[in-house]
N, C-alpha and C positions, 0 to 999 in steps of 0.2 A: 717440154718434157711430157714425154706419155704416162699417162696413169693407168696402173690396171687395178681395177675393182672385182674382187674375192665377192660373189654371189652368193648366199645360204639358196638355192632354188627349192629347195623343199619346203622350206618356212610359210607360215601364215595360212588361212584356210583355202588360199585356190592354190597352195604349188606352184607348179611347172607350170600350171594354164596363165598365170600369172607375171610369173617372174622371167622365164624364157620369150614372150615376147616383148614385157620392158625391154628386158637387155639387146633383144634386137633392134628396135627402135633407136634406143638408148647408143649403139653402136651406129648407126645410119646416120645420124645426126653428129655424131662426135667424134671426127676420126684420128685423133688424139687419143681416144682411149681403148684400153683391152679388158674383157671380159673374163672371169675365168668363171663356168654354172659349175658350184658344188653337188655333188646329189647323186642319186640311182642314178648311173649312168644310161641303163634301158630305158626309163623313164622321160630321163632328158633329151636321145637322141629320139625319142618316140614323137617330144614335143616340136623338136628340131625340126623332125621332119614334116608334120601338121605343117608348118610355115612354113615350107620348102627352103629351108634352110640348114646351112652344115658348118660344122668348125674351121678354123682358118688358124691365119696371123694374130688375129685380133681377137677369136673366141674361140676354148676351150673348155675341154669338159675334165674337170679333176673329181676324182672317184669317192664316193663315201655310201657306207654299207646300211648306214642308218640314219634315223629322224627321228627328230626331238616332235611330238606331239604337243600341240598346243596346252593344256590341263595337265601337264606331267610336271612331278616336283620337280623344279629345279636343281635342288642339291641331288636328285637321284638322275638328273636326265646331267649334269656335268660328272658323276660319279663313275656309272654303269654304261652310259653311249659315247666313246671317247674314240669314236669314226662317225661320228651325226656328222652331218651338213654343216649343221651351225660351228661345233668343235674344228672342224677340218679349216672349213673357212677362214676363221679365226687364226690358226695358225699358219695359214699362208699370209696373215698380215705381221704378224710373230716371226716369221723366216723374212720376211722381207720380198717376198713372191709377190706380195698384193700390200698396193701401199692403204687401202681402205675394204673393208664388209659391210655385206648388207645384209639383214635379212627380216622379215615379217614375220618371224618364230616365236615361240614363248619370250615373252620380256625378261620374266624371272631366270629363264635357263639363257636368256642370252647374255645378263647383267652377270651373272655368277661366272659364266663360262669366262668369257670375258676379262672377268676383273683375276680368275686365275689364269688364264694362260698370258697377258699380257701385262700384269700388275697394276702400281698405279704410281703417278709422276711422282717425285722424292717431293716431300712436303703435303702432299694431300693425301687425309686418311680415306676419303671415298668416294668416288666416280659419283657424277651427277646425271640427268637427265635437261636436257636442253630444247627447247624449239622455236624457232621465230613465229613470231604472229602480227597479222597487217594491223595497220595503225590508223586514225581517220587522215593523217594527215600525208598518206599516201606510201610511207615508210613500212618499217618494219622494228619491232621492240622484241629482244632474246628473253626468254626467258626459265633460269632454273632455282630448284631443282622441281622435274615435272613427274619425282614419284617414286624416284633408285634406293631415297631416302626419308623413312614416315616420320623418325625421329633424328634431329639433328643436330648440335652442340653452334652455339655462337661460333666459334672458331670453324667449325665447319660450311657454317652459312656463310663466313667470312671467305672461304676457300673458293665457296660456289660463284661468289660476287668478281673475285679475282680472275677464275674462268670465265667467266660468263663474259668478262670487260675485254679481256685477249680474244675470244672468238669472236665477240661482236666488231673489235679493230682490225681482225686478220679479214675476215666477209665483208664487211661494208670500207674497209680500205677508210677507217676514221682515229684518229688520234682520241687517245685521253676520252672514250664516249663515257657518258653520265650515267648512273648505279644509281636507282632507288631499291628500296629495302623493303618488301611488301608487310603494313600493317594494316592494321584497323583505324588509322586515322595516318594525319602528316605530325602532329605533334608529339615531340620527342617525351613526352613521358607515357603516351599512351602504349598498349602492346603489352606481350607477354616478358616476364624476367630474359627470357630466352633475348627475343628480338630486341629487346631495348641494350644488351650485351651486345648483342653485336653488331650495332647501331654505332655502340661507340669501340669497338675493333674498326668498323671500317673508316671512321674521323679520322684514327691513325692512319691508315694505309696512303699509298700516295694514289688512289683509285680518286675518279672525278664523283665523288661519292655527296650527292645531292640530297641524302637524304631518304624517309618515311616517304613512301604512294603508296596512295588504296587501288583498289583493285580495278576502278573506271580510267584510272591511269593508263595501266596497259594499252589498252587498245586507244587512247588520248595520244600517244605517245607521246608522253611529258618526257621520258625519260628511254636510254639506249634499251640497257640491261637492267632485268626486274628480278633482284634473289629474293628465296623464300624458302622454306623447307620441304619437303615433297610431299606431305601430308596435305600443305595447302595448296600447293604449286597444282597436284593432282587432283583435288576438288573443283580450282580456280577454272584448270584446264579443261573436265569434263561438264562443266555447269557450261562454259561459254560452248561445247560443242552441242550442247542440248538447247541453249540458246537459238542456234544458226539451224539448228535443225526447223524449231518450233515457228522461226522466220518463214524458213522456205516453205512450210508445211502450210500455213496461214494463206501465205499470197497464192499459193496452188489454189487453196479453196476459195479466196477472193475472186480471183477470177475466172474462176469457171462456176461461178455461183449460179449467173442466167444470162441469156444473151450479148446483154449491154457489157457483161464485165470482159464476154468473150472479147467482145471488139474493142475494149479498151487494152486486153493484154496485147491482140495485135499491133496496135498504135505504139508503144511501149515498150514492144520488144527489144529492140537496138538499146535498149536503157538497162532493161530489167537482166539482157545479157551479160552485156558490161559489167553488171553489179553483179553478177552469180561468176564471175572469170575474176574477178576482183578479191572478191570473197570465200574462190571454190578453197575446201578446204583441203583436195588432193593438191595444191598446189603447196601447201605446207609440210606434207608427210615428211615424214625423216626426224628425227626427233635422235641428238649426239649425248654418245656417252662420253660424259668429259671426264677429265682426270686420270684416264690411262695410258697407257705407251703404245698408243698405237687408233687410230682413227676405222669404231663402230659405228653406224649409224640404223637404226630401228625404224622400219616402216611398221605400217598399223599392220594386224591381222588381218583385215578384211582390207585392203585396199586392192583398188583396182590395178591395170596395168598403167593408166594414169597417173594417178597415185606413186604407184612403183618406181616409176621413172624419174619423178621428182624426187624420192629418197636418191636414188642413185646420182642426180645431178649436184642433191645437198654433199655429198661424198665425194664429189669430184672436187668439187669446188672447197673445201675442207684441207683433201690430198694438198691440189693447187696454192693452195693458199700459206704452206707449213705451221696448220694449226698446233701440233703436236710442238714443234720447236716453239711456236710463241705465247704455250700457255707454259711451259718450262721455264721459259728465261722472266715473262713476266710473276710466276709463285718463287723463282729462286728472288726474284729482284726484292719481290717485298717481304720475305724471310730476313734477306741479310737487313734490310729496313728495319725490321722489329728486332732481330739482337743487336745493330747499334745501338736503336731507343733503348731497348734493357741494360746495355753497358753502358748508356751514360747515367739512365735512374739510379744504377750498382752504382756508380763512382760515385752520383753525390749523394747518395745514402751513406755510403762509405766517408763521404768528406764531413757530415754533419755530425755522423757518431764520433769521430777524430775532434771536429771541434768542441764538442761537446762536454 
């Protein structure tokens, strides 16, 4: 089945210099899929043609009059620009034109826009933030929420958990993968009122729910899927990219300190590659907005056209995979789960006061 992917081309701080050559790349490599760049039409054909490139079967330029600015409120940029790039995009996943979007634009204008033009699955009050991240043990561990949500309710992080398990079965094609509950320790009394509630929502659930990890989990990969609420998911997240930075920055200056180190980094190259391809973090970009009717996916602002393309490949792969149908069937599965439990607690509540 071909998938077309609905492009925000305006989005993120390089544009068109950005996003119009992913998508051509993005299309050479994949000829299963279609294109459609939202945006200043002038604009895009201008970039088109820098690349010596032009519309076809497979790419398309659909028309939008305006762009959401990076620093613009949200609630005024889904308000007042309802022909942005990002808005249009959007609704061509909404008509059914485009079975996924991309785009590197404001997070805040693309979560709002987002969560109104295409609501959010029956049973969940609110869309999450999602990303995979590599693991030592050569995998990959999901994890949300990475920030849609500062404050979150147990039943809601319950929600995120239930997602987060469906997308990580639908991508890595795994049965039943294993759900830790990010705290401050693994011991079930440690943690805030909050987490320690919904610690025990998930015991109920019929999720492979393992329990409390701390935070050296993640990348240990103890565990498939990591919930947390976005407060910490978005600290967890931006500390560990400050991390990777602080890595790369260190061994740059290791080795270029004085001669000996020069020639030890040539020695070590073929190693030190491998481990930056391993580790590059444009190979993560993309980061899904779960919980709505219809498959977003959010590249960083600044990403490269590398970067870009890997958002784009998470969205294919998403499309492909009927994320959308399998995070439905599995939040309807364990709704109906929890009004059983509740009607049989009713009945023998009910049987005890009778005999009573």
């Amino acid at each position: 089945m071909d998938i077309t992917v609905a492009v925000d081309a305006m989005g993120g701080d390089h544009g068109t210099h950005v996003t119009v050559p992913a998508a051509l790349r993005f299309l050479r490599e994949n000829p299963d899929v279609n294109i459609v760049l939202v945006g200043l039409p002038d604009a895009l054909e201008a970039e088109l043609k820098a690349h010596h490139a032009q519309t076809g079967p497979r790419l398309r330029i659909h028309a939008a009059s305006e762009v959401v600015a990076m620093d613009e409120s949200p609630q005024l940029a889904m308000k007042n620009k309802k022909d942005s790039s990002m808005r249009v995009a959007i609704n061509l996943v909404k008509s059914g034109e485009a079975n996924a979007c991309v785009s590197a634009g404001n997070t805040g204008a693309l979560m709002a826009t987002a969560r109104f033009v295409l609501k959010t699955i029956a049973g969940i009050d609110r869309p999450a933030i999602a990303s995979l991240m590599p693991t030592m043990k050569g995998g990959e561990t999901l994890m949300l929420d990475l920030g849609a949500n500062v404050d979150s309710t147990p039943e809601q992080m319950m929600q995120f958990a239930i997602m987060g398990s469906a997308m990580f079965g639908a991508l890595q094609h795994k049965d039943a993968p294993t759900v830790g509950l990010l705290n401050v320790g693994s011991e079930g009394i440690k943690g805030t009122e909050v987490v320690k509630a919904c610690a025990q929502l998930l015991r109920q659930t019929r999720l492979n729910f393992v329990g409390n990890v701390e935070g050296n989990d993640i990348y240990k990969g103890t565990v498939d899927v990591v919930a947390c609420d976005g407060f910490t998911g978005n600290i967890t997240l931006k500390a560990s990219e400050g991390v990777a930075q602080m890595m790369s920055s260190a061994l740059k200056a290791e080795f270029t300190r004085n001669w000996l180190t020069k020639l030890m980094a040539v020695l070590v190259m073929p190693v030190l590659k491998s481990f930056k391809n391993k580790l590059d973090p444009r190979r993560y970009n993309g980061a899904s907005f779960l919980g709505l009717r219809g498959i977003v996916v959010k590249s960083h602002g600044g990403a490269d056209e590398v970067a870009f393309y890997w958002a784009l490949a998470q969205a294919v792969e998403e499309a492909r995979s009927g994320l959308i149908q399998r995070i439905t069937d599995q939040v309807q599965h364990e709704l109906r789960h929890f009004e059983s439990a509740d009607a049989i607690k009713s009945s023998a509540a009910e049987q005890s006061a009778s005999a009573a």
